[in-house]
BADREN-469996 format. One record per residue (C-alpha): z, x, y; residue number from 1. Coordinates in Angstrom, 3 decimals. Layout:
// residues N
<r <Z; X; Y>; NUM>
...
// end
This chain:
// residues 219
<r <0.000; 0.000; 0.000>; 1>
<r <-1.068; 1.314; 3.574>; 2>
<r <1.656; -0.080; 6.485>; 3>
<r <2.341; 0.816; 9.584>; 4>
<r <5.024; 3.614; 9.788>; 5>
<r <8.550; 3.140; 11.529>; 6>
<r <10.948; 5.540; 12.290>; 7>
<r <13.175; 6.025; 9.487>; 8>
<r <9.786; 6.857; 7.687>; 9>
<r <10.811; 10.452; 9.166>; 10>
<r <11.963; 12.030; 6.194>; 11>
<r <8.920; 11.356; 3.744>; 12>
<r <6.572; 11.465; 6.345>; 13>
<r <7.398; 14.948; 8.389>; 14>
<r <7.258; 17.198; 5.391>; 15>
<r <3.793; 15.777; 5.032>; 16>
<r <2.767; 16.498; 8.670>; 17>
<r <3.485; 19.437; 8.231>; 18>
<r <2.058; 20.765; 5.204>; 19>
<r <-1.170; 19.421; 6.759>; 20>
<r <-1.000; 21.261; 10.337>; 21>
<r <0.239; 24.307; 8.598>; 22>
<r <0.478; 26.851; 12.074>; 23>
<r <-0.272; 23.989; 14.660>; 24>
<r <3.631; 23.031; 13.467>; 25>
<r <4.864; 26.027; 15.787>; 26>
<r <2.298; 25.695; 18.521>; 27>
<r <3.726; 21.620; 18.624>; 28>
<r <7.305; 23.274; 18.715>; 29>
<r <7.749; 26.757; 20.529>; 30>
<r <9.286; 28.110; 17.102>; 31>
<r <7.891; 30.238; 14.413>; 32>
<r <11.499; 29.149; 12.704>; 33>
<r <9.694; 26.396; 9.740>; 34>
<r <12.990; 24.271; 9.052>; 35>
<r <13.717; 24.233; 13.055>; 36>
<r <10.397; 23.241; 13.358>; 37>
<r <10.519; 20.723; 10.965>; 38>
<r <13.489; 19.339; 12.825>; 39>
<r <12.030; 19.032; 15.419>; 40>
<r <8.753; 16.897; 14.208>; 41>
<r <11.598; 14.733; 12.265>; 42>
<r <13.549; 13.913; 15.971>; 43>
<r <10.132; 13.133; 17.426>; 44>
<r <8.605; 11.090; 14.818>; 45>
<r <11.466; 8.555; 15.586>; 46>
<r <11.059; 8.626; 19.314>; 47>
<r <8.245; 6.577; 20.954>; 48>
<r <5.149; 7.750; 23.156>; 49>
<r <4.625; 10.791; 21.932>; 50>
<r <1.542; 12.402; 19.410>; 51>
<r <4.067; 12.763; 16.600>; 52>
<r <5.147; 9.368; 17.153>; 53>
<r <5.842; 6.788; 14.181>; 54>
<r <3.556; 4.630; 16.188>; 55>
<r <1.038; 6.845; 15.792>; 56>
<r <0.754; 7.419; 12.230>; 57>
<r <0.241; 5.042; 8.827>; 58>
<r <1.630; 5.650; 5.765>; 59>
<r <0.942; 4.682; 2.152>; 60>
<r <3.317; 3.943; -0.570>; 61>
<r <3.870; 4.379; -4.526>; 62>
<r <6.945; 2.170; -6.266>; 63>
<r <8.336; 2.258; -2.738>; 64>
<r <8.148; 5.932; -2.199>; 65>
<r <5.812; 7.065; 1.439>; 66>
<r <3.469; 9.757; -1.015>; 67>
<r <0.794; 9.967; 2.161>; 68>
<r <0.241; 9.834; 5.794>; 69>
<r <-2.304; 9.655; 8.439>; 70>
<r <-1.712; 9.944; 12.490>; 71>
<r <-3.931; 8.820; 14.743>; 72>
<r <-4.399; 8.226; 18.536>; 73>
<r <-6.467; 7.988; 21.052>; 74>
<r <-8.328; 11.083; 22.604>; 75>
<r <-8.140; 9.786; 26.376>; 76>
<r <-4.254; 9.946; 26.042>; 77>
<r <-4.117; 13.143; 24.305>; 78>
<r <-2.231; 15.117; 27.638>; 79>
<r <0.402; 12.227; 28.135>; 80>
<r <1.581; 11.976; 24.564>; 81>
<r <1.665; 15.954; 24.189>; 82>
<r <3.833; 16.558; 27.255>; 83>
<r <7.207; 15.057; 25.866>; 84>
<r <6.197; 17.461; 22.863>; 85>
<r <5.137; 20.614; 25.429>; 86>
<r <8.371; 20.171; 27.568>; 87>
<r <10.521; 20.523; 24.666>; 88>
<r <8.396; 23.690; 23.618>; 89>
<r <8.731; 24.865; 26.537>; 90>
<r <12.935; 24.575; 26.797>; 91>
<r <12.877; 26.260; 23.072>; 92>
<r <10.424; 29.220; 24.101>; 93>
<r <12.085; 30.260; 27.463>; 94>
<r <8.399; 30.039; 29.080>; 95>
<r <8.332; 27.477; 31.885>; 96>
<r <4.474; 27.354; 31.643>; 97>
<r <4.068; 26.600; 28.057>; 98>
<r <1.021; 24.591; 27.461>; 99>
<r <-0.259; 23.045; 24.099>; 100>
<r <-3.585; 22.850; 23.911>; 101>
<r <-5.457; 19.600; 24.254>; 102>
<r <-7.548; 18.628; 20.836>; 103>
<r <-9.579; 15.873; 20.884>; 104>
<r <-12.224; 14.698; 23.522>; 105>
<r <-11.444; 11.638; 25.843>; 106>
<r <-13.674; 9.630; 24.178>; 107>
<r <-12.332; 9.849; 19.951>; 108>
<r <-10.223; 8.045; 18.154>; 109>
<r <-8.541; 11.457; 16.531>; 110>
<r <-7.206; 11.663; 13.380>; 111>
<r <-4.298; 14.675; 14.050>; 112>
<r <-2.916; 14.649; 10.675>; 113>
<r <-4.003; 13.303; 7.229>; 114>
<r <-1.748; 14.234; 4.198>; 115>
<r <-1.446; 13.365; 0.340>; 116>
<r <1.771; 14.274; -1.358>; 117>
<r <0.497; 16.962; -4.001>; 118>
<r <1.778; 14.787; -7.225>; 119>
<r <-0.119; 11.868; -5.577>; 120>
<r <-3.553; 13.038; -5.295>; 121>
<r <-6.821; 12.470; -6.199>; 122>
<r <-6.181; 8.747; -6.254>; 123>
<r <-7.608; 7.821; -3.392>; 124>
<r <-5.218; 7.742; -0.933>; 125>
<r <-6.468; 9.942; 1.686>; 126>
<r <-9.909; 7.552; 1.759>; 127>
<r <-7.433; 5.115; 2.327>; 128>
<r <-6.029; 6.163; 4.694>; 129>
<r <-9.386; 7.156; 6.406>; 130>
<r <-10.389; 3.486; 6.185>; 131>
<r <-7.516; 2.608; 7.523>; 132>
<r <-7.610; 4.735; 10.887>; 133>
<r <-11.337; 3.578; 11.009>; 134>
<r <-9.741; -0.300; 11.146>; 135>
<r <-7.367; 0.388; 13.653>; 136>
<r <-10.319; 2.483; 15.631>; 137>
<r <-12.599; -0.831; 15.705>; 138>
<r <-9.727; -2.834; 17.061>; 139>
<r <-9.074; -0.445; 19.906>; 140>
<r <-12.726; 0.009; 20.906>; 141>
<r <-13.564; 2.846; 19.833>; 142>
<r <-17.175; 4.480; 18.325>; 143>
<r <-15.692; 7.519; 16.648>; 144>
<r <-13.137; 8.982; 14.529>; 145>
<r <-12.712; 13.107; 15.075>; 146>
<r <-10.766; 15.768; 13.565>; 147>
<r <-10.750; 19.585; 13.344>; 148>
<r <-10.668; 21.181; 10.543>; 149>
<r <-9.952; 25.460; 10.295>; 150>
<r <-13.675; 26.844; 9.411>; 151>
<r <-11.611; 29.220; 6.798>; 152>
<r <-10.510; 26.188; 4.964>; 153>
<r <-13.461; 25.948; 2.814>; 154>
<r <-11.796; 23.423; 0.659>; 155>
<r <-11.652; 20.690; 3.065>; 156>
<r <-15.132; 20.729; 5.024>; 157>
<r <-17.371; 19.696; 2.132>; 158>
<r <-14.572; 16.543; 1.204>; 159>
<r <-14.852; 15.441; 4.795>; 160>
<r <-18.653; 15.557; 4.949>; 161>
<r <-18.715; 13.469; 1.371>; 162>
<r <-16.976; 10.880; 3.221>; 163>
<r <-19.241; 10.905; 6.547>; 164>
<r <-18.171; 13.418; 8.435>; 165>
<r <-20.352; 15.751; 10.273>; 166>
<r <-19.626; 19.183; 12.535>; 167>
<r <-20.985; 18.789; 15.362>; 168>
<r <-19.137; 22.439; 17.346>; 169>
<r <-16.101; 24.559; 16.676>; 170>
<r <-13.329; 25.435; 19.514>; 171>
<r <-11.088; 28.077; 18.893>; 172>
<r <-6.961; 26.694; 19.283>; 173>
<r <-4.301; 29.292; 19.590>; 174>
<r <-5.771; 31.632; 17.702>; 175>
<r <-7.525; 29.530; 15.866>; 176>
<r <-11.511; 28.916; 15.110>; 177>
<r <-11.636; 25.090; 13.637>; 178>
<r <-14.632; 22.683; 13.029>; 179>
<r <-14.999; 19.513; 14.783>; 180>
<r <-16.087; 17.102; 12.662>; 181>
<r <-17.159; 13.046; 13.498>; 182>
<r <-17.307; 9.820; 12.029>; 183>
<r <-18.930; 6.760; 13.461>; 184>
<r <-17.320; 3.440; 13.644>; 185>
<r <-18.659; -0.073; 14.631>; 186>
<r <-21.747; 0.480; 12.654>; 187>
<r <-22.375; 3.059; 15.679>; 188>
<r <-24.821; 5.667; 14.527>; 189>
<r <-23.578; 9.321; 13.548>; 190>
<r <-24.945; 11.818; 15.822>; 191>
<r <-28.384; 13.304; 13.686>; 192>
<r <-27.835; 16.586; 15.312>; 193>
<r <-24.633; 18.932; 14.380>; 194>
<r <-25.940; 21.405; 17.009>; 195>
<r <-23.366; 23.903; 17.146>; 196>
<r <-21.497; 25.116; 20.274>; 197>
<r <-18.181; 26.831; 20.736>; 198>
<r <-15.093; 26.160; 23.059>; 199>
<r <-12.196; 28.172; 23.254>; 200>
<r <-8.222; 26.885; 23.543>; 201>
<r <-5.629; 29.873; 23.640>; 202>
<r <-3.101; 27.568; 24.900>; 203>
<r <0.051; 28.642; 23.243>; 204>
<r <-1.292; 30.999; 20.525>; 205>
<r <0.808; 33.754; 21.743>; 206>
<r <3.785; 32.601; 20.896>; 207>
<r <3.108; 32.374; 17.340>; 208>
<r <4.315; 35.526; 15.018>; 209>
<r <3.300; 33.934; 11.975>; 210>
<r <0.454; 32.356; 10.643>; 211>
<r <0.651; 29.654; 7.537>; 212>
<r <-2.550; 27.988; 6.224>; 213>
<r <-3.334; 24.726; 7.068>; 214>
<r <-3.939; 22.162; 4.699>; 215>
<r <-5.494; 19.421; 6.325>; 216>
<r <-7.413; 18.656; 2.843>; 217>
<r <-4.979; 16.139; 0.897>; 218>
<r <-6.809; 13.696; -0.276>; 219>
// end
């Protein structure tokens, strides 16, 4: 079953978040420290109006148990949800101009997170999930759904593009160098080009000491 999360969904759902951003986690936090980190996801999940938000995200269940989640939100409001996030980074790093770097474009429905507990995949639920986000997209207006995925995550691209994805340019994120990939909604066309072209984000990539894969490939 696919719901909308709440806020005591926290405990399930974080340590899914998580294993999906993989280094993004400490660029979202000011802390290379992984259970402080966590912590801190877990305290915002619960809040509202923010990108980690329970409002933000859908979960699915097993026998009662959250085994995946997806967060979504819209690309226009990308710098207002990220501030509570990049004001608390900022308190934790010392560095008054801490910035997190924006993501998605103003005009996507982005898809931040999608995650599939390890004993619950390859059932589905990350499709599900997908179809989900793409419901909720419709309702809201919008054309597209966009993620980014890390171009040395060779796993994941190919399991996107099955589903209708399609790169269209990478952007390099603290540190980073990630594909963005597109999906139409509304019956809207996907673009028939995937010209490439390059943007670059160091936002807060300096601060990280560490580097952890990302796993944004549960399905």
């Amino acid at each position: 079953m696919i719901r909308q999360a709440v806020a005591s969904d926290a405990v399930k759902a974080v340590p899914l978040i998580v294993q999906a951003t993989g280094h993004i986690t400490f660029v979202l936090t000011g802390t290379t420290d992984s259970k402080e980190a966590a912590s801190i996801l877990t305290d915002f999940f619960g809040q509202e109006d923010n990108r980690i938000s329970y409002q933000n995200a859908l979960v699915t269940e097993e026998e009662g148990e959250v085994v995946g989640v997806a967060i979504f939100y819209d690309g226009a409001k990308a710098r207002e949800l990220d501030a509570p996030l990049e004001r608390a980074a900022a308190k934790k790093s010392g560095d008054s101009k801490y910035s997190i770097p924006t993501e998605p474009e103003a005009s996507e429905f982005y898809m931040d997170a999608l995650s599939v507990s390890p004993r619950r995949q390859r059932k589905g639920y990350g499709r599900k999930l997908i179809e989900a986000g793409c419901v909720r997209a419709r309702k809201l207006g919008h054309h597209r759904i966009a993620l980014l995925i890390e171009v040395d995550n060779a796993a994941a691209k190919p399991l996107y593009e099955r589903l209708g994805f399609c790169t269209d340019y990478t952007k390099r994120i603290a540190g980073q160098e990630y594909f963005h990939m597109v999906y139409g909604v509304c019956d809207v066309p996907r673009r028939p080009s995937c010209a490439s072209k390059r943007e670059e984000f160091p936002g807060a990539g300096h601060y990280l000491k560490r580097r952890t894969e990302s796993t944004k490939r549960f399905f």
